[in-house]
PADO-172948 format. One record per residue (C-alpha): x, y, z; residue in one letter. Coordinates in steps of 0.02 Angstrom, whole numbers, plus 32768, in hexadecimal, padded with zeros to 4 digits. Layout:
N
- east:north:up:residuo
- X:Y:Z:A
...
This chain:
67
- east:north:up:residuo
- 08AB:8B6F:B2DC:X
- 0923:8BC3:B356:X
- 09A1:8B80:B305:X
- 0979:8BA2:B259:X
- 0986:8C46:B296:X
- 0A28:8C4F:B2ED:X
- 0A80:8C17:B254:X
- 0A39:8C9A:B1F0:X
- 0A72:8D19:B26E:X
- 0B1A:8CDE:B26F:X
- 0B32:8CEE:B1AB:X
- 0B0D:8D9D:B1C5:X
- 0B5D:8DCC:B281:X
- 0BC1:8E6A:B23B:X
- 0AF5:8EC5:B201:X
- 0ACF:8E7E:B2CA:X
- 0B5C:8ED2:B30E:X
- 0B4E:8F61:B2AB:X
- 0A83:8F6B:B2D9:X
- 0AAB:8F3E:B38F:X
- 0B27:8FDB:B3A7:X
- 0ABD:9057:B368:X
- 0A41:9020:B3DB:X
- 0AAC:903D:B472:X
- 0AFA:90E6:B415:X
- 0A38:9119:B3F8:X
- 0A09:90EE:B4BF:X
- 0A7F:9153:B50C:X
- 0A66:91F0:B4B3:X
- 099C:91CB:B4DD:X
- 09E5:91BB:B58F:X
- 0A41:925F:B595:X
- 09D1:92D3:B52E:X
- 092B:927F:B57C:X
- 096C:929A:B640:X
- 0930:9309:B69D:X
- 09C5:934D:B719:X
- 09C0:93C1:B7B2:X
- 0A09:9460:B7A8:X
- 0A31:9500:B7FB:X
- 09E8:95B2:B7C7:X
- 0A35:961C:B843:X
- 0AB7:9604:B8CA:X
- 0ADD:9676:B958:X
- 0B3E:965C:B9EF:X
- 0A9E:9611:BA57:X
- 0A27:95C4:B9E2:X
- 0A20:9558:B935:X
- 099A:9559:B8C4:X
- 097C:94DD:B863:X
- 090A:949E:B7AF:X
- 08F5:9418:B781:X
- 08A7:93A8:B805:X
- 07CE:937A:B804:X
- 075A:938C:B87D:X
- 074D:92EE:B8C9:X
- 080C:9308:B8FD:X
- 07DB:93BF:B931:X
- 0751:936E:B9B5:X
- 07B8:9320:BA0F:X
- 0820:93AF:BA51:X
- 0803:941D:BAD3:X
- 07BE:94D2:BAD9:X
- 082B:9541:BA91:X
- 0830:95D9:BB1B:X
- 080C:9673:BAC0:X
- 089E:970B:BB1B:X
């Protein structure tokens, strides 16, 4: 059965490749749009401050000590 269907791929490899790019083309924009990135809001000459990260990431830092 396997087989059978192996051949019939073969006769029609160019509509497999074309099929198989535009699935990689299609995941990578998913990939870029989708992700979430990091990223600063303000910079001064002490301190970063950042968007972009969740809370279980926040948790795990230490105090911030207000000045």
């Amino acid at each position: 059965m396997l087989t059978i269907a192996m051949i019939g791929a073969a006769n029609n490899a160019t509509g497999i490749l074309v099929l198989g790019c535009l699935g990689v083309l299609v995941s990578l924009i998913f990939g870029i749009v989708l992700s979430r990135v990091a990223h600063p809001t303000r910079i001064d000459s002490e301190y970063i401050r950042m968007k972009g990260s969740g809370r279980e990431f926040l948790g795990t830092l230490p105090e911030f000590p207000l000045a």
